[in-house]
N, C-alpha and C positions, 0 to 999 in steps of 0.2 A: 399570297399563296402559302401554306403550310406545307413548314417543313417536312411533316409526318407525311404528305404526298413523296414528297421528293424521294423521299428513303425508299418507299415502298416502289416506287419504280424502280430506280435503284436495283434494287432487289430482283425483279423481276427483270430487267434489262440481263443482269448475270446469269440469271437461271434458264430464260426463255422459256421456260415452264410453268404456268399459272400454280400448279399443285404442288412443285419442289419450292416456292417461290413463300404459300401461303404456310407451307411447313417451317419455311427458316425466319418465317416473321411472327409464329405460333398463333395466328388465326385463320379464320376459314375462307378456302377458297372462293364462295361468291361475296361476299365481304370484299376481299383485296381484290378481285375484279372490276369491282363495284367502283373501288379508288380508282383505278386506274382510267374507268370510264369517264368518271367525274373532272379526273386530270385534263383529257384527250378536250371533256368539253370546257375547261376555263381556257387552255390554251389554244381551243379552235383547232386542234390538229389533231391527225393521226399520230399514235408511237409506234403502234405495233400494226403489221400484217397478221391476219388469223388468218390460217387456210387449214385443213384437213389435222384440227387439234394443234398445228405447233405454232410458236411465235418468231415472228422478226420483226426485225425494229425495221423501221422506216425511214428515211433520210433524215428526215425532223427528228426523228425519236432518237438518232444518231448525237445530232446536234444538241438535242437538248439533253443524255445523257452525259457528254464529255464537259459543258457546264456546269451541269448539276452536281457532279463530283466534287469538280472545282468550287462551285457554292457551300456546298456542307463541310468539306473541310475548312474552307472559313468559317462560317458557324461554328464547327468543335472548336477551333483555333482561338476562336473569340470569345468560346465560353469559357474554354481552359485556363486564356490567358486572364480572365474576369477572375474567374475565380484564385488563382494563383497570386495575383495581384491584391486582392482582396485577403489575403493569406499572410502576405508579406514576401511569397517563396519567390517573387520576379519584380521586377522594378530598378529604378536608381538610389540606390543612397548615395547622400550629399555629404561629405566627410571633409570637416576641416580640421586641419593640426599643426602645431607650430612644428618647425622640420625636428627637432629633436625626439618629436615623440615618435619618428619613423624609426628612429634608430633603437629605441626600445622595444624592448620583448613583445611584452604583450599586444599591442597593437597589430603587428602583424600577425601573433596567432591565433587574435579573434578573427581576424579576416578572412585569414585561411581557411577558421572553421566554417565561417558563412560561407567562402566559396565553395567547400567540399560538403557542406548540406543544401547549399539552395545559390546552383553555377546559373542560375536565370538571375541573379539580384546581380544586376553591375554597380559598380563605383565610379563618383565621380570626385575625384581628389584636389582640394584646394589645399597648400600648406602657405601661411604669411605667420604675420606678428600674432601677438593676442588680439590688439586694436580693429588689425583686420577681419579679422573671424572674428568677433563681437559683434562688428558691424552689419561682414555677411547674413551672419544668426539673425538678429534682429532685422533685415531686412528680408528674409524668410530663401535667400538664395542658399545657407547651409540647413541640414536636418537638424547636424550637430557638430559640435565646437572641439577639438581635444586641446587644451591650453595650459599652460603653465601655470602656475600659481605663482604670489598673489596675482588675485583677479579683480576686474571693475567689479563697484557693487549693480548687485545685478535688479534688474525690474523684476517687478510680482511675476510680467510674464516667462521668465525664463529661469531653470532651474538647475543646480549645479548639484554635482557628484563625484566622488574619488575618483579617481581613474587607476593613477600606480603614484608611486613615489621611490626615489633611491639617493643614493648618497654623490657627492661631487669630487673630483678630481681636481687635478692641478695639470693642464699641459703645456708643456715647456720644449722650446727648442733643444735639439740634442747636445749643443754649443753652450750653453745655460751649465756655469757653475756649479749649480745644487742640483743638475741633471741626473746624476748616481744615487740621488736618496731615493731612501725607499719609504719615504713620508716627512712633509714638510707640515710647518705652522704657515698661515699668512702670515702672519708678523713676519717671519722670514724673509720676504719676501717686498716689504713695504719700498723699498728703492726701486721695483722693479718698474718696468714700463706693459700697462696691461691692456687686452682687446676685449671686450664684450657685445652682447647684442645689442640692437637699437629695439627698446620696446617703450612701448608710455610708459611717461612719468607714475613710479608707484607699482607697475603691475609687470612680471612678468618673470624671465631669469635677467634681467637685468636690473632691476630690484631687490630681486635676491643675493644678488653678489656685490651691492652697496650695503645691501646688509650684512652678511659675512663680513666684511673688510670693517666696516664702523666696530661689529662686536669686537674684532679683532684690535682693535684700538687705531686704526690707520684710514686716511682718503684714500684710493687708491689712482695713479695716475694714469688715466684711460688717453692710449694714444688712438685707437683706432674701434670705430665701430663696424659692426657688418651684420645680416639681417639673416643669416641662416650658418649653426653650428658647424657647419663643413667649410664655411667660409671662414670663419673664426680659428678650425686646424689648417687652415690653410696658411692665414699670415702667421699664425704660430711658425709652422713648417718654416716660410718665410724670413722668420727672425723679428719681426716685427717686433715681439711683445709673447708675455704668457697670459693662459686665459683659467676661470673657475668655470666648470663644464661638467654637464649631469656625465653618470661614470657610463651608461650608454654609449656615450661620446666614444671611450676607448675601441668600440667596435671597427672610427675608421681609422684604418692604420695609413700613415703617411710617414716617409722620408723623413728623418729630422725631426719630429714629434715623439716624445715622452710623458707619459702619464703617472703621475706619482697621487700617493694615497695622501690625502690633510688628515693633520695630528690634532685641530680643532674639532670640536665636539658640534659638529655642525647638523641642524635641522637638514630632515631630507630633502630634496628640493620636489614638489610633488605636479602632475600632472592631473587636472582636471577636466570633468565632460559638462559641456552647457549644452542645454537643450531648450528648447517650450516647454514647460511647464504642461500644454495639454498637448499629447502627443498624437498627430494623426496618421503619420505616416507608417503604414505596417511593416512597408521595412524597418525604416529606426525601430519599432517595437520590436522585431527579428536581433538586431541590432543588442540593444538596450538588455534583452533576453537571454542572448549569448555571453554577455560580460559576467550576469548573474548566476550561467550554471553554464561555464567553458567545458 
């Protein structure tokens, strides 16, 4: 059945006037009669009563107006949402990031902006290692990856991008002797007892901070690992040990934790976006879009 019937009764259903009815649909009266006769005979039924020029609907014509509603507005629903989807403005994005990059700026205010331009695109949020999100990536459960740097080297299919980068801190129990400075060297620091993330070998911030520590001329003695930078202020807090920590880190404030600036002339630690290389998803293209012009 065509829809362009539906409507037109429709129409006519509301007006109960053949000529108010063929006005608000700008064609001519025996024309839209014509549909409606054509309707009555695919579905075998009366809609309407004719008597003395006016119209009512008939039981059936009842029944089948209160469906027909409900029909088309699925239809609009289904086209809107086609289309909008097809736009990129509604859908899931698949976002992965190691937890640190939640603590960073920017991340949440590309988000924002997506939310505040297109509140139909929802998020579905994985945070793990690097290792983890590579994997998800490559097995097509993420859209996109936000990771730390150094990275695995990546296949032809997947394609990397800057994301942010910023500078690292020192955080230290408040009981910690060189607690009061207001900038420290690692070397300063080489007797102390230290906690880092657990990432692969080679890739990650915990790469990054065997690397600080070697330039710096020293092993560092890692007593304790943990898999997410709040866990990492936490055994700080704890007493555990001190950590090297992107300066985002400073955002969570905890009991017992001090943040002092390093006097080494240290690379930034940077965050990076892995994607597919061919991108089909029009949100990630939404996504990807918004980075380029916040």
């Amino acid at each position: 059945m065509q829809f362009r019937l539906m409507r037109h009764f429709i129409t006519v259903a509301e007006e109960l006037h053949m000529h108010r009815a063929a006005e608000r649909l700008n064609m001519a009266q025996p024309a839209l009669s014509q549909q409606i006769k054509t309707l009555e005979e695919r579905l075998g039924v009366t809609l309407f009563h004719r008597a003395n020029r006016r119209l009512t609907l008939t039981p059936a014509g009842a029944a089948f107006l209160e469906k027909s509603k409900i029909a088309l507005q699925m239809v609009d629903q289904a086209i809107l949402d086609a289309r909008q989807t097809a736009r990129g403005e509604q859908g899931i994005l698949n976002l992965g990031c190691v937890s640190s990059a939640i603590l960073d700026g920017k991340l949440p205010a590309v988000l924002r902006e997506i939310h505040t331009q297109w509140p139909n695109i929802s998020l579905s949020l994985t945070t793990g290692n690097v290792q983890t999100l590579y994997t998800a990536l490559q097995s097509n459960q993420l859209d996109v990856a936000i990771i730390r740097a150094p990275i695995p080297l990546l296949p032809e299919t997947l394609q990397c991008k800057p994301f942010t980068s910023e500078k690292t801190v020192l955080a230290l129990p408040r009981q910690h002797p060189l607690s009061g400075s207001a900038a420290l060297t690692l070397a300063s620091l080489v007797e102390d007892k230290w906690i880092t993330l657990r990432d692969p070998e080679g890739i990650g911030l915990e790469q990054y901070f065997y690397d600080a520590c070697r330039h710096a001329g020293f092993l560092p003695k890692v007593v304790q690992y943990a898999t997410e930078v709040s866990t990492v202020i936490s055994l700080v807090s704890a007493g555990f040990g001190i950590a090297l920590l992107p300066a985002s880190a400073t955002a969570v404030h905890l009991d017992n934790v001090v943040y002092i600036d390093i006097i080494d002339r240290l690379a930034e630690t940077e965050l990076c976006l892995v994607c597919h290389r061919v991108v089909r998803s029009a949100v990630l293209k939404k996504f990807l879009a918004t980075l380029q012009h916040p």
